[in-house]
C-alpha positions in Angstrom: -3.8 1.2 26.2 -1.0 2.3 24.7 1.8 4.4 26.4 4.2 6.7 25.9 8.1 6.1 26.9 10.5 9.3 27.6 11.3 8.6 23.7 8.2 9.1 22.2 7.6 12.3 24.6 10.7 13.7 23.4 10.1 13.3 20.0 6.6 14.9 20.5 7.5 17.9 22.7 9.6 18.2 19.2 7.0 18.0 17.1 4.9 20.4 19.3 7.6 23.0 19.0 7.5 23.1 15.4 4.2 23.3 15.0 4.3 27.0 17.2 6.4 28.0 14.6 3.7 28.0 11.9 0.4 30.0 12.4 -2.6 29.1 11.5 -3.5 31.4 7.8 -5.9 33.3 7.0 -8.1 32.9 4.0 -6.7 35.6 1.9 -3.1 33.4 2.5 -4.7 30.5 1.9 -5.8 31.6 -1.4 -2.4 33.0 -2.3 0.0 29.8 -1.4 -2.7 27.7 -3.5 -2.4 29.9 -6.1 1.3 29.5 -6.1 0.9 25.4 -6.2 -1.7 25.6 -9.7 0.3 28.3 -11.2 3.4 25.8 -11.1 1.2 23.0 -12.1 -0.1 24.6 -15.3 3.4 25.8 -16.1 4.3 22.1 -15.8 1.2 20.9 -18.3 2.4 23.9 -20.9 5.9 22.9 -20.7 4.9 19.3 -21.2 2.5 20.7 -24.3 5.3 22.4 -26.0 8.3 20.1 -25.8 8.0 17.1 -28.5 9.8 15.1 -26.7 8.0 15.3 -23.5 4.5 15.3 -25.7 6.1 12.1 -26.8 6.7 11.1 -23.1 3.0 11.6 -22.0 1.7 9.6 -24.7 3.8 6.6 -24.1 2.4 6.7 -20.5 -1.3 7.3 -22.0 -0.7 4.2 -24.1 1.1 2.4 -21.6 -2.2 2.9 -19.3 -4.5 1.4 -21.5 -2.3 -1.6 -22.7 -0.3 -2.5 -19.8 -1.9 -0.7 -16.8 0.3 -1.3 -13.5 -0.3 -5.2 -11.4 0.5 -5.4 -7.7 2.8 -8.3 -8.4 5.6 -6.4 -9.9 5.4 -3.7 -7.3 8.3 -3.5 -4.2 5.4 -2.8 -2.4 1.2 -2.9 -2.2 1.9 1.4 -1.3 3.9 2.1 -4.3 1.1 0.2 -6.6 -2.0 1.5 -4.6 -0.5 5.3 -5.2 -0.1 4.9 -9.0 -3.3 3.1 -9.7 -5.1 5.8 -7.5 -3.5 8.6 -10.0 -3.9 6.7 -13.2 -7.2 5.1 -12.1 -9.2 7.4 -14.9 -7.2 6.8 -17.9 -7.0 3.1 -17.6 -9.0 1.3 -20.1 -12.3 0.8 -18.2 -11.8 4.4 -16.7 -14.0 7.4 -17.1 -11.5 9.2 -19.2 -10.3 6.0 -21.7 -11.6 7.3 -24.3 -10.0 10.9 -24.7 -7.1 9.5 -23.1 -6.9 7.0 -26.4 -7.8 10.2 -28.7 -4.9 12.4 -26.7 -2.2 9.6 -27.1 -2.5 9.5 -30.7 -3.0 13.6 -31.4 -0.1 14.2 -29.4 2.7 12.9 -31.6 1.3 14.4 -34.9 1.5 17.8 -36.3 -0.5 20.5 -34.3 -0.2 24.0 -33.2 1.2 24.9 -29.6 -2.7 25.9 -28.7 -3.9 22.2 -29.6 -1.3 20.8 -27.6 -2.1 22.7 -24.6 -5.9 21.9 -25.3 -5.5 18.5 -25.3 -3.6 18.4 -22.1 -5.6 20.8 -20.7 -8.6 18.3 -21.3 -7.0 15.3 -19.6 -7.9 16.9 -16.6 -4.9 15.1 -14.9 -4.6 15.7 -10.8 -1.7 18.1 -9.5 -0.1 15.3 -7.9 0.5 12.9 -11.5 1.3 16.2 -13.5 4.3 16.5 -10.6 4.9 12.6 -10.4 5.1 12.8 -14.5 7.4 16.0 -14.6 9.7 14.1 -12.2 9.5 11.0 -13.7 10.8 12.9 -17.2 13.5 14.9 -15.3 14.3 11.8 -14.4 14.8 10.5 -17.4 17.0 13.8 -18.3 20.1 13.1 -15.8 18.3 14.9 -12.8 16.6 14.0 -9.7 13.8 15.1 -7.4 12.0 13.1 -4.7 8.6 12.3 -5.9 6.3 8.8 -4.7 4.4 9.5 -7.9 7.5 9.6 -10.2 9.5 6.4 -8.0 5.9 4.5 -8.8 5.7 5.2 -12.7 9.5 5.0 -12.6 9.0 1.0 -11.5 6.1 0.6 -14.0 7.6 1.7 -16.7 10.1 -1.4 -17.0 7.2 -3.4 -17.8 6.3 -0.8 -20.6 5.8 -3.1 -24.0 8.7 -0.5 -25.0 11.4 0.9 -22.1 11.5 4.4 -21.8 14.8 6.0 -23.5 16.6 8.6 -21.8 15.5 12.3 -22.8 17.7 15.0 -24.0 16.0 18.2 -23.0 16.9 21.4 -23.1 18.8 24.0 -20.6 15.8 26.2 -20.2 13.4 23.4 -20.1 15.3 21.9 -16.9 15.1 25.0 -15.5 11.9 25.8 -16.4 11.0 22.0 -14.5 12.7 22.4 -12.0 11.7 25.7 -10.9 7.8 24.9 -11.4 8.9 21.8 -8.6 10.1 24.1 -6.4 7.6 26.7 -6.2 5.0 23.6 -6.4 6.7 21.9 -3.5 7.4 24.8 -2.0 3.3 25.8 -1.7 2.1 22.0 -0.9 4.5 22.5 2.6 3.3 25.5 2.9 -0.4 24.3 3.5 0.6 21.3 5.3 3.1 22.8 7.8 0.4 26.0 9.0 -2.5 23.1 9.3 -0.3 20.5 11.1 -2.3 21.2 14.7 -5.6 19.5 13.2 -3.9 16.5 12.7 -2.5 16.5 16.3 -6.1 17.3 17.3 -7.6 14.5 15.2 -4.7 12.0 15.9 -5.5 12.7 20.0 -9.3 11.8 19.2 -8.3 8.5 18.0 -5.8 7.3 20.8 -6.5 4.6 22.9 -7.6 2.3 20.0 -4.7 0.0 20.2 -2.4 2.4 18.1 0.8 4.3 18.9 0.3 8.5 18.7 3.0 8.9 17.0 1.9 6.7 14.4 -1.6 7.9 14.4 -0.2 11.7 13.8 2.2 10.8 10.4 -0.9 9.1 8.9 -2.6 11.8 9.8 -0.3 13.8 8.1 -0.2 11.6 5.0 -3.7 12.3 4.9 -3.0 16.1 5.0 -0.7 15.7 2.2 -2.9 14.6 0.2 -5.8 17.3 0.5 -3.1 19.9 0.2 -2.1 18.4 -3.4 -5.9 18.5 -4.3 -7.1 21.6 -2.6 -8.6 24.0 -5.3 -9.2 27.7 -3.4 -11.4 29.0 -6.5 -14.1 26.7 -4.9 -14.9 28.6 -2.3 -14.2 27.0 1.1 -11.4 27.2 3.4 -8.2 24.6 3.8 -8.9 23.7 7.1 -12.7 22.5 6.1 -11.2 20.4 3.1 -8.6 18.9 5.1 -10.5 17.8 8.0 -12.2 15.3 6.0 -9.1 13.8 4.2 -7.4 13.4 7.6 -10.0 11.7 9.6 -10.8 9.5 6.9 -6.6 9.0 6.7 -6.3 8.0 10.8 -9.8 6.0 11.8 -8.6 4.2 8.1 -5.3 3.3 10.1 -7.0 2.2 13.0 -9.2 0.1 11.1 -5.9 -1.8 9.7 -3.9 -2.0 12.8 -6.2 -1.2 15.6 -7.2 -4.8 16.1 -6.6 -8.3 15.0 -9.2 -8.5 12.5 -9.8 -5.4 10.0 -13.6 -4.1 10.1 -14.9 -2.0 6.9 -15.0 1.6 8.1 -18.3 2.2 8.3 -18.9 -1.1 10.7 -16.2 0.5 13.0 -17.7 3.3 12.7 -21.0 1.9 14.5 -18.9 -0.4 16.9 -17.1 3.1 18.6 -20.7 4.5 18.4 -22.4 1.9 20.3 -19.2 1.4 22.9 -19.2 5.0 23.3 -22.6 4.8 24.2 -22.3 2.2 26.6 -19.3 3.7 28.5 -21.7 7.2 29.1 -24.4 5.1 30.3 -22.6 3.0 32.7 -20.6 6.3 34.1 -24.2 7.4 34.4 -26.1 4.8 36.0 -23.2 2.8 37.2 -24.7 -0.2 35.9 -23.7 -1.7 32.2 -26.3 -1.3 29.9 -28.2 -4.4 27.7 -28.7 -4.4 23.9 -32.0 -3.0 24.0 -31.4 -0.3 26.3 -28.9 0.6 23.7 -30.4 0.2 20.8 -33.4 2.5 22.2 -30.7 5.3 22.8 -29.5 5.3 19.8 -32.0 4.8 17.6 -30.9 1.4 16.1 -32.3 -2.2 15.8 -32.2 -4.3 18.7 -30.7 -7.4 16.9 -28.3 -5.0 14.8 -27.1 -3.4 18.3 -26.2 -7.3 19.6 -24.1 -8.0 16.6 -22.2 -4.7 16.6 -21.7 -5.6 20.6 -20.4 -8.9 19.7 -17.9 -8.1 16.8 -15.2 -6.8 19.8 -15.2 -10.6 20.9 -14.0 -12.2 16.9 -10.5 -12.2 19.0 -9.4 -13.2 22.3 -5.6 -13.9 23.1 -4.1 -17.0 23.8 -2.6 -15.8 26.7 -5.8 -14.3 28.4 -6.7 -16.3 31.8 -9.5 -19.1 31.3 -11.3 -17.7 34.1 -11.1 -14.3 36.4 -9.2 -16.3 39.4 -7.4 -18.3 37.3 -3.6 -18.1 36.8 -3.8 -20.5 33.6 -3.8 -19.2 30.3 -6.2 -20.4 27.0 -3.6 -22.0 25.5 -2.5 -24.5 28.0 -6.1 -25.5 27.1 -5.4 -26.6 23.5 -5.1 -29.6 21.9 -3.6 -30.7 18.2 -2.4 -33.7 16.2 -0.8 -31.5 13.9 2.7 -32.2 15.0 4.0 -35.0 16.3 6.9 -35.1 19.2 10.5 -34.1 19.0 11.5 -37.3 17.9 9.6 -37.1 14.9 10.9 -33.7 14.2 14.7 -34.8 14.0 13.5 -37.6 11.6 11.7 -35.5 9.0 15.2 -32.4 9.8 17.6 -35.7 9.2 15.2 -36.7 5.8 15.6 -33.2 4.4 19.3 -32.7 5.1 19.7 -36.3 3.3 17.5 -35.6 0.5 18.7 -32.1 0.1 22.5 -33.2 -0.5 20.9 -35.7 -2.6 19.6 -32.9 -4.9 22.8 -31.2 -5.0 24.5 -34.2 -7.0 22.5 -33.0 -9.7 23.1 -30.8 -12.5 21.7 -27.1 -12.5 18.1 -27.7 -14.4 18.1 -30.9 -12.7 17.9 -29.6 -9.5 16.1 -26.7 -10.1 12.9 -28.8 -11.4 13.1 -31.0 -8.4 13.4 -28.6 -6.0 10.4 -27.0 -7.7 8.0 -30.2 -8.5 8.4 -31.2 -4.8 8.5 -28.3 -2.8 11.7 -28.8 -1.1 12.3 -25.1 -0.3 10.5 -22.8 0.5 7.2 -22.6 -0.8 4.2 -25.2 -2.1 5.3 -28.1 -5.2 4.1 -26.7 -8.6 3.0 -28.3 -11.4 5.1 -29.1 -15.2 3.1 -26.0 -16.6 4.3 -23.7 -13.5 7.7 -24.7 -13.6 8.1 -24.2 -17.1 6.3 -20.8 -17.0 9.0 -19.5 -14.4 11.8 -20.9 -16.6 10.7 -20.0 -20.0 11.1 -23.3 -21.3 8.2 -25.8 -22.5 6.4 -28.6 -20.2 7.9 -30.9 -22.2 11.3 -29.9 -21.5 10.7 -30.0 -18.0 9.2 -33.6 -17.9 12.6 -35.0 -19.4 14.4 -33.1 -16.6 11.7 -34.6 -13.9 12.6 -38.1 -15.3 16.0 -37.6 -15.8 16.7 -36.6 -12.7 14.5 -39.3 -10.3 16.9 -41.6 -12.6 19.5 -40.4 -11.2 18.4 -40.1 -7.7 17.1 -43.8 -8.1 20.5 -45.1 -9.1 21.9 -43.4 -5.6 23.3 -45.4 -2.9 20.9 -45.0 0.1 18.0 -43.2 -1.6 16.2 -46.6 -1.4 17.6 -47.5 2.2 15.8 -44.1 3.4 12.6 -44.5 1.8 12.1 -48.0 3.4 13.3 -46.4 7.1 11.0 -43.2 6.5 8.3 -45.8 5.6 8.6 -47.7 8.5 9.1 -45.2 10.9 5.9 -43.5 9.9 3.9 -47.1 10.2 5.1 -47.6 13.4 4.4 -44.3 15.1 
């Protein structure tokens, strides 16, 4: 179990005493801070309507969605990628919305009345959250700046747009009108997640114990909260703290699924594994004696069989440095065996091999080594083939086949490449 040190405490008796600033709200100021957020949000959409060249904008990220929607490869990182394709998700080309979002990028650079425009951005139906991340990303684009992950993630797409974004000339009152709709937007997102921060301290304590720090269970949990606050729509009739439960529980047990133990579970498997544990815990502080599978199963009301395996997923892992029995002071891996590497000796062969082939390598010119390096794997990383290498240079296979050849010429011709070969040789027939 995981405990606190006097750094973490500290931290948290800070974090308690700023959440005692913020009360929790009633629903009459619920509905008026969320009222707030949309108002800025649809004075975003309408200022996006009515200026051609942020009309212009939209549309080149409409296209841009259906023609070169966003890969995980040319992301810094899986986040950054798994937040954009969560916003954009609808408009791509097998999405629900690829059809109007196809009609919308073409309607919006021709001739229209200001009522048409808003209409067609209006029917979009695009999320709080990407009508932010796009305002951003244009203010961007203007000279400005605002923090936004949505804007930083289209940002980073959009230099693998078929056509890079110009800069935008905007405006005085249309950056002010921006930035002010930001503010006020921003302003009412806190808002809602600041008064509501106890239930994620409350959910976050729920879930301790699972092989995960507090601290980090409470800023996912908070992530989580972010994220209902940005969708939370009060005209539907329930309360914040009803719509955010959901989205930060499902943020924190999603965590500990990830992190909580050496191999990830689907949700809804760990789900039934703490159900069945839990079970077994009250039963035993009942009777005093640990309860079997089918005592179990007839508690909860499951299948016998299905109650074994969800007892005997908790032993996939085990670590090497458990004792191999209760009295013994030996660890697992004293117990194991392998071939797969040999002794020392044969380790300062294969580092004196490399250092001698590497400043072999070097003797040769640029593309030359470059090839080598590539065809053979002597860096870091597996050998590729003619077609890989010549797909990360630009060049043709044929090109890089007359490097290849060239440069084994050269190495050939060497003095002592041959003398190596025959001592690597023999040292690997006699050991």
């Amino acid at each position: 179990m995981h405990t606190m040190d006097s750094s973490e405490e500290a931290d948290l008796e800070l974090m308690f005493a700023e959440i005692r600033r913020y009360p929790l709200l009633t629903a009459e100021q619920e509905q008026e801070i969320d009222s707030r957020k949309w108002t800025a949000v649809h004075c975003l959409s309408e200022t996006i309507a009515d200026t051609p060249d942020l009309r212009a904008t939209l549309a080149e990220i409409l296209n841009s969605a259906l023609d070169c929607p966003p890969e995980v490869k040319r992301f810094p990182s899986r986040e950054q990628h798994f937040t954009l394709r969560r916003e954009l998700a609808p408009y791509f080309a097998d999405g629900a919305l690829a059809a109007m979002t196809k009609q919308s990028a073409a309607s919006l650079t021709k001739r229209a009345s200001s009522k048409r425009y808003r209409e067609m951005v209006k029917a979009l139906s695009i999320p709080a959250s990407l009508t932010v991340g796009i305002a951003v990303f244009m203010l961007r684009r203007a000279g400005a700046q605002f923090p936004d992950a949505v804007a930083d993630a289209i940002g980073h797409w959009s230099r693998h747009w078929t056509q890079p974004a110009p800069g935008l000339a905007l405006e005085r009152d249309v950056l002010s009108k921006i930035r002010k709709a930001l503010r006020e937007y921003t302003e009412a997102r806190d808002a809602l997640v600041m008064h509501n921060l106890r239930l994620v301290h409350s959910i976050a304590g729920r879930n301790r114990g699972r092989g995960v720090s507090y601290l980090d269970l409470v800023q996912e949990g908070t992530l989580g909260l972010i994220r209902a606050a940005e969708k939370f729509e009060f005209e539907k009739g329930y309360r914040f703290s009803t719509y955010c439960f959901n989205w930060i529980t499902q943020a924190v047990r999603r965590y500990v699924g990830d992190t909580g133990s050496l191999i990830r579970l689907p949700t809804h498997v760990q789900d039934q594994v703490n159900k069945v544990y839990r079970e077994r815990a009250i039963e035993q502080a009942k009777t005093g004696i640990e309860p079997d599978a089918e005592q179990l199963a007839k508690k909860l009301g499951m299948d016998k069989q299905r109650t074994k395996e969800i007892l005997e997923v908790r032993n996939l892992a085990i670590s090497l440095d458990a004792p191999r029995f209760d009295d013994d002071e030996g660890a697992l891996v004293d117990t194991l065996t392998t071939d797969q590497f040999g002794d020392t000796s044969s380790d300062a062969d294969l580092d004196s091999l490399h250092r001698f082939l590497n400043e072999a390598v070097e003797q040769l010119e640029a593309n030359e080594q470059a090839v080598v390096v590539a065809r053979w794997g002597l860096h870091q990383g597996p050998p590729l083939s003619r077609s890989e290498i010549a797909d990360r240079l630009g060049v043709s296979r044929e090109w890089v086949r007359q490097l290849e050849r060239s440069a084994l010429k050269k190495l050939k011709n060497q003095d002592g490449i041959q003398q190596a070969f025959v001592d690597y040789t023999t040292v690997g027939t006699s050991a």
